[in-house]
N, C-alpha and C positions, 0 to 999 in steps of 0.2 A: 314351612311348607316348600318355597322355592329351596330351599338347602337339599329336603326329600328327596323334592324331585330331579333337581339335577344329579345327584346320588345316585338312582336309581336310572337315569341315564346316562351316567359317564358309566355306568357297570356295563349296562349295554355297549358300551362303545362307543359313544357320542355325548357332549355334552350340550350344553343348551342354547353352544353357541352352532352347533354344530359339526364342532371339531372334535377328530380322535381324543378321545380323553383317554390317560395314563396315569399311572399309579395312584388311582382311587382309594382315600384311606380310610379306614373309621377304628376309632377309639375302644376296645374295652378294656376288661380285667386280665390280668395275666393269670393261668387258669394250673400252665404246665411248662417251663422251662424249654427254649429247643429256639430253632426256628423251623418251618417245611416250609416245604415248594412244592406245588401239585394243583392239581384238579377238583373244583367244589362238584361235592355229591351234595345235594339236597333231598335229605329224608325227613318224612315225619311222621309220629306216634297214628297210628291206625285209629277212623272218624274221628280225627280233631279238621274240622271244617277249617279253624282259622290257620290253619299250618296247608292246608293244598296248595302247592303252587300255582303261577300260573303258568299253561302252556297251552300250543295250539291243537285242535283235534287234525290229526293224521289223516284217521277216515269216519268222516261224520256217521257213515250207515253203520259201521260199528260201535261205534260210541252210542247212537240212538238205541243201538237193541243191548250193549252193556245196561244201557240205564231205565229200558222197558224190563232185561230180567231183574234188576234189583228193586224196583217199583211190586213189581207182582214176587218175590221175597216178601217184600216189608209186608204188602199186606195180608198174605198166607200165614207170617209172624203172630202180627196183631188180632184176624181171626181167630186163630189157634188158643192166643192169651186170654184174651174175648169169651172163649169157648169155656176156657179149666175155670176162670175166676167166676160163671153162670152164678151156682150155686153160693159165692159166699157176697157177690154184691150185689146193693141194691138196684133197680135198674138205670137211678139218675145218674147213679157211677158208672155203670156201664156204658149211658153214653155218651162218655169221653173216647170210646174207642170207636164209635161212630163217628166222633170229627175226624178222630186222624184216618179214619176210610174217607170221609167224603174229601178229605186234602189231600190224598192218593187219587181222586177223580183227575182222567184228562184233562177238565177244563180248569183244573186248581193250579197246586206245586208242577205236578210231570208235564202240562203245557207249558210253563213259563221257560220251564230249562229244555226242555226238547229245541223251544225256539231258540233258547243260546247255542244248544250244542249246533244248531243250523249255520249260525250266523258265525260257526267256524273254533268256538270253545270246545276244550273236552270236556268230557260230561260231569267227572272231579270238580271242574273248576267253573262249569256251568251250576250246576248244584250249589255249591259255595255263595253264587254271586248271588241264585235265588233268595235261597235261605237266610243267609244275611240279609240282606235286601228287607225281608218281613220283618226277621226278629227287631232292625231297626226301629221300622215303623210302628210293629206292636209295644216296642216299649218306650215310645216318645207321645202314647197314647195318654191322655187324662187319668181315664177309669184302671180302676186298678185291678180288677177280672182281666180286662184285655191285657194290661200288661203281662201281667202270670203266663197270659197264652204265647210269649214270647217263648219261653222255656219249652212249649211242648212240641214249637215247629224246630228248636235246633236239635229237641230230641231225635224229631222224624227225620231230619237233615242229619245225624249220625246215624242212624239205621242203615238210612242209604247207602250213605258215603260207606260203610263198614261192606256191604255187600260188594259198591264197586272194587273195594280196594283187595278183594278176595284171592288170596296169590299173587298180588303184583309184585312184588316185593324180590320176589324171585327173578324178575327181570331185570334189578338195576344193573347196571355196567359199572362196575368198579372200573378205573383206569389204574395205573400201575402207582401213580401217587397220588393216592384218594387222601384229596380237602375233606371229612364230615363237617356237613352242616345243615344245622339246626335248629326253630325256634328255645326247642329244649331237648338235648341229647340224653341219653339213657341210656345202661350197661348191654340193655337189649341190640341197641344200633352198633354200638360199637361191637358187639359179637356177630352180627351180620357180616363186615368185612372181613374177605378173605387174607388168608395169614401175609403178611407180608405189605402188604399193598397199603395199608394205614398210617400216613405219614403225619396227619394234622385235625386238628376236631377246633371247630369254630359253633357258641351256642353262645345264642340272643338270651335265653334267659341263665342264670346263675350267676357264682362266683367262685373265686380260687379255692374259697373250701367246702364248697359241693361236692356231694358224692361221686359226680361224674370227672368231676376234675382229679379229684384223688386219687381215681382209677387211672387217671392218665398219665398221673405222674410216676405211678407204679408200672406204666406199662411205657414208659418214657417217651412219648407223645407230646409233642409241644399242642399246646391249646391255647384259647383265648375265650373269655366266657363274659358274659353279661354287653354284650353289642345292642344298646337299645336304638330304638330305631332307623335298625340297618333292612335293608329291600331285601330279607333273606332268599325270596323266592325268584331273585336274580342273577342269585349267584352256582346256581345249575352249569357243571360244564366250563365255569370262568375259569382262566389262571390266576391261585393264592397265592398270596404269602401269608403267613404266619406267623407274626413273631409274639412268641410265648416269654419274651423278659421284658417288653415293654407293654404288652397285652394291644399290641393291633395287627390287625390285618390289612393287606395291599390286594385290591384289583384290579387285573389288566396290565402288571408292570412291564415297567421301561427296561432296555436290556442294563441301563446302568442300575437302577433299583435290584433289577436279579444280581447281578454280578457282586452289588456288595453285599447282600444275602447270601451267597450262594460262599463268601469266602466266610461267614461268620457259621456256615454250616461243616467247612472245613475244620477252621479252629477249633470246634466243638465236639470232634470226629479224633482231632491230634490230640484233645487234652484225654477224651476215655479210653485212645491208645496207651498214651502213657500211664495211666492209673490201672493198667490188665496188670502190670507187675506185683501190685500190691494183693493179687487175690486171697495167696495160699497165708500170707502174713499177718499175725496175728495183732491185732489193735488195742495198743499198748504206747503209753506216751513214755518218752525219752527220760523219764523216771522209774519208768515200769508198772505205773496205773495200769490195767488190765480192763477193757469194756467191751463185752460181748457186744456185736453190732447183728440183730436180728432184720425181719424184713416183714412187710406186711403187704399180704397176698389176699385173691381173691379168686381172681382164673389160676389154669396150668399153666396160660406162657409167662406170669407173672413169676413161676417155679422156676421154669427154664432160664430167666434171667437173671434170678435170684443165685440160682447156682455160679453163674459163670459170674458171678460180681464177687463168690466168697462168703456168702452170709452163713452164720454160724446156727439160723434157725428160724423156727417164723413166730415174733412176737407178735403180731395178730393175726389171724385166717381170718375175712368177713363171710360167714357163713352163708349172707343172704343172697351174694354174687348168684351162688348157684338157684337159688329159689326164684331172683329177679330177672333171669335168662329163661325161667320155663313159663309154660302157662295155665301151669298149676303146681299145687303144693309137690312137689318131688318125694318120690315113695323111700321107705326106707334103705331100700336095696340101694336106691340111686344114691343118697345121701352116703352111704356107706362106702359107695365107689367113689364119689369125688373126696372123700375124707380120705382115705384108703393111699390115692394117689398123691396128697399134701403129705403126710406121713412118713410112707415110703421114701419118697424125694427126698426127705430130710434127717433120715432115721439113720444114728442114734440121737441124733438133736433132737430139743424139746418143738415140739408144733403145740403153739399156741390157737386154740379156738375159740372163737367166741359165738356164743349161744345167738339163735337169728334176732334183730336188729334191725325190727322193721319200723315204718312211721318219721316223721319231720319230714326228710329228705330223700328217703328209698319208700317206695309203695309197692305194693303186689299189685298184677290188673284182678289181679282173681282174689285178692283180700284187699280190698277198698280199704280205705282210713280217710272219713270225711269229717275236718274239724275247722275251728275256728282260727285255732293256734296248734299247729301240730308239735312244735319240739317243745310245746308245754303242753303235752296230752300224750295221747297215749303211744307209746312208742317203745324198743328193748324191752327188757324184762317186764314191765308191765303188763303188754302184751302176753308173753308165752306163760305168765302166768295164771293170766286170765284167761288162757287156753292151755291146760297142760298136758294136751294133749299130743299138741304142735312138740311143745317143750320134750315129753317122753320119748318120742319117737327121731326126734335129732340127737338126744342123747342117747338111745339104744345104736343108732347108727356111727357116734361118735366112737360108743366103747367095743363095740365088734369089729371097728376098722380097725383100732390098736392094735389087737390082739399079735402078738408074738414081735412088737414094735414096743412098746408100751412107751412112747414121748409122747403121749396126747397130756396136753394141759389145758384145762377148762376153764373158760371166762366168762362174766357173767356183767352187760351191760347195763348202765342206766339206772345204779343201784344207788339207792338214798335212802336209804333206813335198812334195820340189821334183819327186821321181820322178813324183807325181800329175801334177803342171804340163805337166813333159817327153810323159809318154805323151800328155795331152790334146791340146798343141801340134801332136803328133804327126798325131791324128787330123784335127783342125782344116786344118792344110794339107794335107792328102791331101787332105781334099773340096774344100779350094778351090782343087785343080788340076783335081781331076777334072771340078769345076762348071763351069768354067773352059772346057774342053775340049769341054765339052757345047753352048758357043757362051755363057753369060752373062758378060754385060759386069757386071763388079762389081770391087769392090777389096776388099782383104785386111782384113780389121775386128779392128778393136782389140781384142787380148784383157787382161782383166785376171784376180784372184782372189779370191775375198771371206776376209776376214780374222773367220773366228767358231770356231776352235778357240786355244787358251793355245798349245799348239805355234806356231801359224802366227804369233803377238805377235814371237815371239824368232826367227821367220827374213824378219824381213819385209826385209832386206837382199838374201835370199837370195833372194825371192822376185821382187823387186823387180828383176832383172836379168835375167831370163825374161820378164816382161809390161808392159804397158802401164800400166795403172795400178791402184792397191789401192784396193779396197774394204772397210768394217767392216760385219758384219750384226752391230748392238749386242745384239739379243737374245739368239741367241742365246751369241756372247760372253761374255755377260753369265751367261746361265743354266750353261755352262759354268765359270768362273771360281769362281761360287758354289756350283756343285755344287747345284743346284735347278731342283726339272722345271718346269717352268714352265707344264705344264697341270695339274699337282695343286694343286687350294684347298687341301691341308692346311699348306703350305708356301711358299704365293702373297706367304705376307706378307715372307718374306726375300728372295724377288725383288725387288731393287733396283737398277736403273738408275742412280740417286747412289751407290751405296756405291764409299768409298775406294779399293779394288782396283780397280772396273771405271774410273773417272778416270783413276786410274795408270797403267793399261794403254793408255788411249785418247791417253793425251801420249803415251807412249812409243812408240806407232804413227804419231804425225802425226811426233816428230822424228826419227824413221830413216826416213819416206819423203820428207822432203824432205830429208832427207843426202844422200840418189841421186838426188833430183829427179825423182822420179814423182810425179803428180798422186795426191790422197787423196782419197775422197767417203765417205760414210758413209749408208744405209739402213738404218739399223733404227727401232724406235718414239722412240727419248731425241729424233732430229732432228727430230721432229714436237712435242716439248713447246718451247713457249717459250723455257724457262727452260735448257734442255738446247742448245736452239740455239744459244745466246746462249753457253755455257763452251764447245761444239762447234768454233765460229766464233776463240773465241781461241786455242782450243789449235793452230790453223792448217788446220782441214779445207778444202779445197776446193770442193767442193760436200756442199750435204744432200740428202737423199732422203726423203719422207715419202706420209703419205696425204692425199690432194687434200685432205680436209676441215680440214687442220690448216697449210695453206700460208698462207692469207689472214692469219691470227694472229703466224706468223713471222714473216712479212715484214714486219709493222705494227712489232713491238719491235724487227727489227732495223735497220728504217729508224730508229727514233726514237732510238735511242742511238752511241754511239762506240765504235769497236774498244778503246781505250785502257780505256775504261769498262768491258767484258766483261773485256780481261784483269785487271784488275783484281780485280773477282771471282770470275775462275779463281783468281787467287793464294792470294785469301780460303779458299773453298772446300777448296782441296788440301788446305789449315793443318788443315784438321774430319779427326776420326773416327768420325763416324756418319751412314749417310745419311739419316735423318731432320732429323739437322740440319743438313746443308749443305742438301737441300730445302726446309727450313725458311728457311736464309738466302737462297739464290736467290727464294724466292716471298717473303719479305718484300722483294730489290730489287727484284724486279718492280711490287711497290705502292706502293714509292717512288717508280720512276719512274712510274707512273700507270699501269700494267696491273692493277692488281685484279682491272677488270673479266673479265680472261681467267684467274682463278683461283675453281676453287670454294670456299663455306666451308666449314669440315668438320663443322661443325654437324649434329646430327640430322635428319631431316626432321621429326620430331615437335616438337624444340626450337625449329622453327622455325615451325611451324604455331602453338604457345601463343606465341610470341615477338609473331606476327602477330595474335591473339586481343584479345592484356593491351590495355588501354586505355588 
């Protein structure tokens, strides 16, 4: 608690002795490679009560009548609902929406926070305090009815909160190097920030292989993710740092703290200088191994960077980018335009798509998925199966964007038995007769399956005689295999990429798909490291798949050595049983052959700040 708190006031600018405090640090996950420098914006997901900051009310007699109109909302709301359900409930049911009227009475919830908003709170963060405040006390109660009634005052306390926050959002001030941060960031925030201006994304909850981080390393965004109990709602307005290779952030720095940031921001600037020359070059090891290097996208500017890195294609599209940006399902037209635009960008090259990919770690606000255990439930294919609806209408959309482009290639997530394949197939050529039929001139696009559950390892023969060609999503693969979520920090550190089993499994996928002679590619994060490319490349994948920011580095190590030389090192490696030290090994031959420079040290930053000091 004293650690908290002084935390939370050296952010302020004082610490608890009362002196300036300076380079405030806290610990997480490295989330995105980089480091920034800039200004924390502090956003959160629309009625999450526990995510309001806090701040001061500006002008109280505004704030009093924001939260007199969202009071008389809610209860117009709740009438209204009150009114339609007359007819199907009984009346004892019905009056539960008599409590939450009479807890809209003056003298209930709307007095308690009136009297905060007075005493100089905004009305956000007066509401906050109310509402917590109860659910507290109701749920530290005996009886277990009262407890329940916890649940229905934080309902009423997001109603509110949804009303006040109505348009706000349009007011924030990006500064020219916007910090995001967040209890938990989302594709949505980061599409809020205007082009340019997004230098750093800092988020209390997840990990490095969270959705949101994945995005950031394709959109080359240093990040830092899983900060547990960091004062997020302090960090409004502060000056960041951000370092994305050690996963911490700095508040309030010292001009020496910025300045040896500030040259590691250089260095980082000189080495993607140097690697523009390799764009037009084709990646090929000093034996003449040949390995398409693709890219995997989700926005347009992820296209734009894609291009000027050199990619030869886009091994995966995330379909879902665009569905988890709207605030509802996107009509076909729309879907066909953002298709349309991946395509083109890359046409005559293959654009890889993959079918939407909702559940574990990406949700809709507008399609709920409330589960136990989400990335063992229902999620990918599962889903659009069980709606094929959803499913028909992104493939109609898929195959009329192709039309007079014909590189669409279709992927189909999360598949673990051949039944899934069949039905999918199923649907797949139904619309492309009916598309067909409608007058578009298009051709039948290559379907493949992504290969990210342990079932799908052991039938990839099976699989492999239904579709076109296999795909690996290593992550998740990866987080399956080891039985680890891979957005909980408390368990981030057994997330491993190198360990034993997940290798194993990745030979054993490239030699049974060239037993049947299907092509193999692979898109998960391992094809975006170096050092991962390079055992990737021996074990016989076909193509890689990565994010634009980490293509230019590949291609450098893979140009500069021989196939003979990787397998070699695959051999090395298999022999290890831990992946720290086969990491260990591949990043020491990396610096043999002369890549250092693309490894970080693991040094402190502190150790290296006196390192730089000593005389």
């Amino acid at each position: 608690m004293i650690a908290h708190s002084e935390a939370t006031g050296a952010i302020s600018g004082l610490s608890l002795t009362g002196e300036e405090a300076r380079d405030v640090s806290f610990d997480g996950v490295p989330g995105s490679p980089g480091v920034a420098i800039g200004h924390g914006v502090v956003v959160y997901p629309a009625a999450d009560l526990d995510a309001v900051p806090e701040r001061p009310a500006e002008d109280i007699e505004l704030e009093l009548e924001l939260f007199r109109h969202a009071v008389q909302a809610v209860w117009e709301d709740i009438e209204a609902v009150a009114k339609r359900l007359t007819s199907r409930l009984r009346p004892e049911e019905l009056s539960l929406f008599d409590v939450y009227l009479r807890m809209l009475g003056d003298e209930a919830l709307p007095g308690e926070v009136n009297n905060r908003i007075r005493e100089g709170v905004w009305a956000q963060g007066a509401l906050k305090q109310v509402v917590l405040q109860y659910v507290r006390q109701f749920e530290m109660m005996d009886d277990h009815y009262l407890q329940e009634r916890a649940v229905d005052i934080r309902d009423l306390g997001r109603r509110l909160l949804s009303y006040l926050q109505e348009g706000e959002q349009e007011d924030v001030v990006y500064p020219e190097r916007t910090v995001l941060v967040s209890e938990e960031l989302t594709p949505a925030m980061l599409g809020e920030v205007p082009r340019g201006k997004l230098v750093g994304l800092v988020s209390v909850k997840g990990s490095s292989n969270s959705h949101v981080a994945i995005l950031a390393r394709a959109m080359g965004v240093p990040t830092v993710m899983g900060l547990v109990d960091i004062p997020v709602n302090q960090l409004d307005g502060k000056e960041l740092i951000v370092d994305g290779f050690e996963g911490q952030i700095f508040a309030s720095p010292s001009s020496d703290l910025r300045t040896f940031f500030q040259a590691i921001c250089d260095e980082e600037e000189e080495i993607d200088r140097g690697l523009e020359a390799l764009r037009d070059l084709p990646c090929e090891t000093t034996d003449g191994h040949r390995v398409p290097l693709l890219v995997n996208t989700g926005l347009m500017t992820d296209v734009v960077r894609s291009l000027s890195h050199g990619a030869e294609g886009i091994g995966l599209y995330r379909t879902e980018v665009p569905f988890m940006i709207k605030d509802r399902f996107p009509s076909e037209q729309e879907q066909r335009q953002y298709y349309r635009e991946q395509l083109e960008a890359f046409a005559p090259n293959p654009v890889t798509m993959r079918t939407l990919d909702i559940g574990g770690d990406k949700s809709l606000t507008y399609f709920p998925i409330e589960e136990e255990n989400p990335f063992l439930g229902w999620r990918g294919i599962r889903v659009t199966l069980d709606h094929p609806e959803i499913f028909l209408v992104q493939v109609r959309a898929m195959l009329k964007a192709s039309e007079g482009l014909n590189n669409l290639q279709i992927m189909l997530p999360m598949i673990s038995n051949i039944s899934e394949v069949e039905e999918s197939l199923h649907l797949i050529y139904r619309v492309y007769h009916e598309v067909r039929e409608e007058g578009f001139d298009i051709h039948m696009p290559k379907v493949g399956v992504m290969i990210e559950i342990p079932a799908a390892v052991y039938q990839i023969r099976e699989l492999a005689d239904r579709v076109d060609f296999l795909s690996v999503g290593s992550n998740d693969l990866t987080q399956y295999l080891l039985a680890v979520d891979r957005n909980n920090p408390r368990v981030a550190q057994l997330y491993h990429s190198y360990h034993p089993a997940v290798l194993q499994a990745l030979v054993r996928i490239a030699q049974d798909a060239h037993a049947v002679g299907k092509p193999l590619g692979i898109c998960g994060e391992l094809a975006g490291d170096p050092g991962g490319a390079l055992l990737l490349m021996a074990m016989g994948y076909d193509s890689l798949s990565m994010n634009a920011a980490s293509l230019p580095k590949v291609k450098s190590v893979i140009r500069s050595v021989s196939k003979e030389w990787a397998v070699k090192l695959l051999k090395d490696v298999l022999l290890l049983d831990s992946p720290h030290v086969i990491k260990s090994c591949v990043d020491l031959a990396l610096r043999n052959a002369g890549f250092g420079r693309y490894l970080r040290p693991g040094k402190s930053t502190s150790a290296a700040l006196a390192e730089q000091a000593a005389p």
